[in-house]
N, C-alpha and C positions, 0 to 999 in steps of 0.2 A: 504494500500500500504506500503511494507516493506523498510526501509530506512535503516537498520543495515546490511545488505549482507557482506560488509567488513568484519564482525567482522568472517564470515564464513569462508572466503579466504582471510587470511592475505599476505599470498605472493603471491597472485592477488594484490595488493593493493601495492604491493614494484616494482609490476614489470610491473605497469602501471605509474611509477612517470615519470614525463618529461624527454627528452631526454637531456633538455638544459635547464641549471638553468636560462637561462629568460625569457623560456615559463613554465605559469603553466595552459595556458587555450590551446585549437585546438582540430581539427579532431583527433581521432585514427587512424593510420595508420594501412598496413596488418597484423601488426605482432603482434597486440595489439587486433585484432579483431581477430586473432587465439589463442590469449589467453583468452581473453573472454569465446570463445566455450571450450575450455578446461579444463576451469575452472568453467561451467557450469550455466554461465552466459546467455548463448544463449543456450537454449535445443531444442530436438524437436526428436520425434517419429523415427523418419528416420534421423542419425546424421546429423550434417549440411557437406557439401561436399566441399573438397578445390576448387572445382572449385567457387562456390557461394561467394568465398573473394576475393572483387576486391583491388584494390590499398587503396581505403579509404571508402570505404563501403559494405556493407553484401547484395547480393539478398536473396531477400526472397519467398519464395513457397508455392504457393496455397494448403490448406489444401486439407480434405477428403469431406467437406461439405460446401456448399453453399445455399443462400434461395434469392429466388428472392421477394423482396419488394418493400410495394407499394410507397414509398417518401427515399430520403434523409435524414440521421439525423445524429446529436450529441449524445452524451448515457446523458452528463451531471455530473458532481462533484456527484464523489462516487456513479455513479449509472453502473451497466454494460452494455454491449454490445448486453448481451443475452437478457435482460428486453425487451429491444428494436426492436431486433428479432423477438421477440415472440409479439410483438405488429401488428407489421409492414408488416408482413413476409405473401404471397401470395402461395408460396410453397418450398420444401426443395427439394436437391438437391443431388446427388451423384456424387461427383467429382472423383472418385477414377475408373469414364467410363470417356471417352471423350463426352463435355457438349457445346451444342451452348450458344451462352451468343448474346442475340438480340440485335441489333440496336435499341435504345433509349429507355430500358431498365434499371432497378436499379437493381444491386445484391451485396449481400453482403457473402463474402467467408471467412472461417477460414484462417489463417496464420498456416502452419504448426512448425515455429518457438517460441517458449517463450521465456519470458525475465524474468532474476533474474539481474537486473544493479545494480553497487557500490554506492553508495548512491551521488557521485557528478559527475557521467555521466546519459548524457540525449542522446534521440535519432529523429532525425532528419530524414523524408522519400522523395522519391517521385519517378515517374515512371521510368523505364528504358527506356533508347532509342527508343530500337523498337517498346514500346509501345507506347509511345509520338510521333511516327510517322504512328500508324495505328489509332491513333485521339482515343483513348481506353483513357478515364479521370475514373482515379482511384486516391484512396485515401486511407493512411492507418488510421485505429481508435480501439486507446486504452480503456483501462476499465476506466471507471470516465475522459474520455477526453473531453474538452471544445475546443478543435480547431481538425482542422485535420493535418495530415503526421508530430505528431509528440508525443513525450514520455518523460515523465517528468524524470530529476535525480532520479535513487532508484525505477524505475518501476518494479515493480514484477508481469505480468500476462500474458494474450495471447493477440494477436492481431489478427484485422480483415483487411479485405482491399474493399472498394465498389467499386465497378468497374460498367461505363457505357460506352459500346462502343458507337459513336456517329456517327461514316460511316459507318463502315461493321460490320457485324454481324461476332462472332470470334469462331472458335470451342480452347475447351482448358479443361483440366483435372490436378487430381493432380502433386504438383511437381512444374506445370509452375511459369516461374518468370517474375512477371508486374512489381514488386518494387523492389527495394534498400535502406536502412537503413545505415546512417554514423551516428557515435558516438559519442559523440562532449565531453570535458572535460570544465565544464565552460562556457561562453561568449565571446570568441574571437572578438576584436572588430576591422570590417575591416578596412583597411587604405588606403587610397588617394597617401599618400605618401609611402607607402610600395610600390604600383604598379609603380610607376615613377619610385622608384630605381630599380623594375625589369626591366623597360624597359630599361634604361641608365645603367645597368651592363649587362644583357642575356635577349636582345628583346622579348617579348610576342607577339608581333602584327606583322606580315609580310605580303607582298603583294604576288602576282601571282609573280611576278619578282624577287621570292627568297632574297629579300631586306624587308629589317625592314622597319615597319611604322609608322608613327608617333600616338603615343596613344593618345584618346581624353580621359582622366579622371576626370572622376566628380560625386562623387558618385558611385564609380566604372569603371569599364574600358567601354567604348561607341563602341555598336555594330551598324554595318548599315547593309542596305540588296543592295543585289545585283541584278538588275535588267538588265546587260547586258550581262552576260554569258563570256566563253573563247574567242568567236569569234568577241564582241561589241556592239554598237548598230545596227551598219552595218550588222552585219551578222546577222545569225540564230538560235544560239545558243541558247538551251534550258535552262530556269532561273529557272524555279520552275516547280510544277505539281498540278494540280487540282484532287484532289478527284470524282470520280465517282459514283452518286449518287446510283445507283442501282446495285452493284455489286455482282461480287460471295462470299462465308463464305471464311473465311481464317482459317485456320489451323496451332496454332500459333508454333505449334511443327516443323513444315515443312521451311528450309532455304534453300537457293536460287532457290526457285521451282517455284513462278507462275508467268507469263508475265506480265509487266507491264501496257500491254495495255490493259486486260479487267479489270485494276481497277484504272487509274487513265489518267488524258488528260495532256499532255507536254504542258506547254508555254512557246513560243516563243519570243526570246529577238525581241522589236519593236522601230522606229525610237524615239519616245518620251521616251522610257527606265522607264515607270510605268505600273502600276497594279491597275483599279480598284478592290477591295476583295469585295466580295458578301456575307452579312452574313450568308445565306445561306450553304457556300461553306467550303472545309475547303484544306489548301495549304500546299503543302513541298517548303519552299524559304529557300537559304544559306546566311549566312552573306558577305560582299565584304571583309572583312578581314579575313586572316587566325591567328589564338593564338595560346598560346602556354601554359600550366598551368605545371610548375615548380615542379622539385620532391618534394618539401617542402611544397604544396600548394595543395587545389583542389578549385576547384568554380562553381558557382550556379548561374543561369541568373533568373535575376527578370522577371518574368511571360506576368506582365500587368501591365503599367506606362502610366496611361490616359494625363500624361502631354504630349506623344508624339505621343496619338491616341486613338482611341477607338478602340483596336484590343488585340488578347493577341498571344505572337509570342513563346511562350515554353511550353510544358506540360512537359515535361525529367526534363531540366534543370540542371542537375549535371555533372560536370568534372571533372574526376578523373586524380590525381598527373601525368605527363605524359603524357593526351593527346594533340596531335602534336607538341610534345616534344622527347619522347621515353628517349633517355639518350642524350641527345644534340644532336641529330640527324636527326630533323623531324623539318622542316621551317615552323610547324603551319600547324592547320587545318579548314578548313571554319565550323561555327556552323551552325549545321541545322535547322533551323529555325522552328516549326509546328505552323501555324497559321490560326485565328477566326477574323473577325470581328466580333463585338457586336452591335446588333441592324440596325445598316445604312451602307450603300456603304461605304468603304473609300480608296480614293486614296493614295498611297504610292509610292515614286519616287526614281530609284538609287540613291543609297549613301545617302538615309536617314535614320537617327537615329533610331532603335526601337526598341531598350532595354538595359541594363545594365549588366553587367555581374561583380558577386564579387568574389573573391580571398580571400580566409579561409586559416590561414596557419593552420600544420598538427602538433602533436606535436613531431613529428619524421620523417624523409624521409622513407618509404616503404621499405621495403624489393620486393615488386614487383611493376610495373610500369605500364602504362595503354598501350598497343600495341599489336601487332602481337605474341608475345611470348606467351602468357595467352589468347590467340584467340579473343581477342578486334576485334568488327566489324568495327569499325568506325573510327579508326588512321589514319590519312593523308588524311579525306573522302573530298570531292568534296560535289557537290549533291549528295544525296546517300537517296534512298529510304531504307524503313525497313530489316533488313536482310529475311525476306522471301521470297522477289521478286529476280529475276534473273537483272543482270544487266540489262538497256535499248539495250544494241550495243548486248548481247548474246541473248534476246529475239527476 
């Protein structure tokens, strides 16, 4: 693994220094992650495309080839990806036709992007949205990688991505983007007290009543879920939706095209305002608060924190600079929740705690923002199913 890349692109190396002499660690912002590509840092067969640079992270695109295998794995320190492959590997694949990818199924895909990184940036992954809300648990893995969705400072190779869908079975071909890749300079280390000052200078946390809310911060900022919908406990209001277990392929190409209701069941807000989750089962629920993640910031919700259950409420998990922010303009958005129980029943009740969310600052404010302008799906979202389904009220 080469660690001198710098010495290749010296004014790559001038024109990625901090923005602000008293950051020397954070995210890359947009304008750093198009210099990267420019400077050929980031390659790949089919250049990368402006639209794949989000605010503080890079989508990434399923290569030409895929192989379906029989287990999960690590590759291991200094070993590759391919060894492993070729171990493991049940049949190879042609991504470059459109490919179903089955229901509790293992497959492991090329990355059509490489990496040549500076020898002191590292790279951090995990799902996109829409995949983390059709229950699609993917992962990316480098050459010689001992953990997953992530890329040591100074990586020089290709990457993979495993991908298992776990509800629906997904049709999908080269190109498509499961993941996001952000950049990180260093170990930015979060802070308790940075998030206070955001909130006592430009609120993060608002209610449904366009009013700021009070942040619970402890180890990050405290997300709850919401159990009573627009309408309350009283009314009828739909909170979350159940996955359906037997449903049609989806066709991950295809947005706002298939009705709601032959793949997933509405639940309805009830007088007690809880949810037994079924391990079984797997749920779209919103947070009861809406955030806001600051131009200068993005953030990342901790997964699975058995302190406050046995369930895991994020497969996404990333927020980029911007969303329900815009340019000071957008009073927060509800996070959407994708959740597992593990192993047993567990009840969850409004307004409980069930997860964390951190706040990474960037080492620059973006040149572009996470919104409507750059065709962000999810700005200002409500409940909000995957972009491929049609709204509930248009179905």
């Amino acid at each position: 693994m080469t660690r001198d890349i710098g010495i290749l692109f010296p004014e790559l190396e001038k024109d990625l220094k901090p923005y602000t002499a008293d950051f020397t660690t954070g995210i890359l912002p947009y304008q750093d992650i198009v210099k990267l590509a420019q400077g050929g840092r980031i390659s790949a067969t089919v250049p990368v495309e402006d639209g794949q640079i989000q605010p503080a992270s890079l989508d990434l695109r399923l290569g030409a080839t895929a192989w379906r295998v029989r287990a999960s794995f690590l590759p291991g320190k200094d070993s590759p990806v391919s060894s492993k492959i070729e171990r493991l590997k049940m049949h190879q694949i042609d991504l470059t036709q459109p490919t179903v990818f089955e229901k509790g199924c293992v497959y492991i895909a090329e990355i059509m992007e490489e990496l040549r990184l500076p020898a002191d940036i590292s790279g951090k992954s995990n799902p996109k949205s829409s995949t983390g809300r059709l229950d699609i648990f993917t992962r990316l893995i480098a050459d010689g990688g001992t953990e997953f969705e992530s890329v040591p400072e100074g990586y020089r190779g290709k990457l993979y991505l495993e991908i298992v869908p776990r509800t629906f079975s997904v049709l999908a071909q080269q190109g498509a983007r499961l993941n996001q890749m952000r950049f990180v300079r260093g170990n930015p280390p979060p802070s308790d007290q940075k998030l206070d000052e955001l909130q006592s200078l430009d609120a993060i946390v608002y209610s449904d009543a366009d009013t700021p809310m009070a942040a619970i911060v402890n180890d990050g900022l405290w997300i709850s879920v919401d159990l009573e919908g627009e309408n309350g406990s009283a009314g009828n209001g739909i909170v979350g939706y159940r996955a359906k277990q037997h449903a049609p392929l989806i066709d991950l190409s295809r947005v706002n095209h298939y009705n709601p209701a032959d793949f997933w069941e509405p639940l309805k807000s009830e007088a007690h305002s809880s949810l037994v989750l079924n391990p079984d089962d797997f749920y779209i629920l919103m947070s009861r608060e809406r955030i806001r993640i600051p131009p200068s910031f993005a953030a990342s919700m901790v997964p699975y924190d058995p302190s406050v259950g046995e369930f895991r409420i994020h497969y996404a998990g990333f927020f980029d600079p911007g969303f329900g922010y815009g340019n000071n303009d957008v009073n927060g958005a509800r996070a959407v929740l994708e959740v597992r129980s593990h192993e047993v029943p567990f009840l969850i009740e409004h307004g409980q705690g069930v997860g964390r969310l951190i706040y990474e600052r960037l080492l620059g404010k973006p040149e572009r923002l996470y919104g409507v302008n750059i065709g962000s799906n999810y700005q200002a979202q409500g409940l909000k199913l995957s972009k491929q389904f049609r709204p509930p009220n248009a179905a």
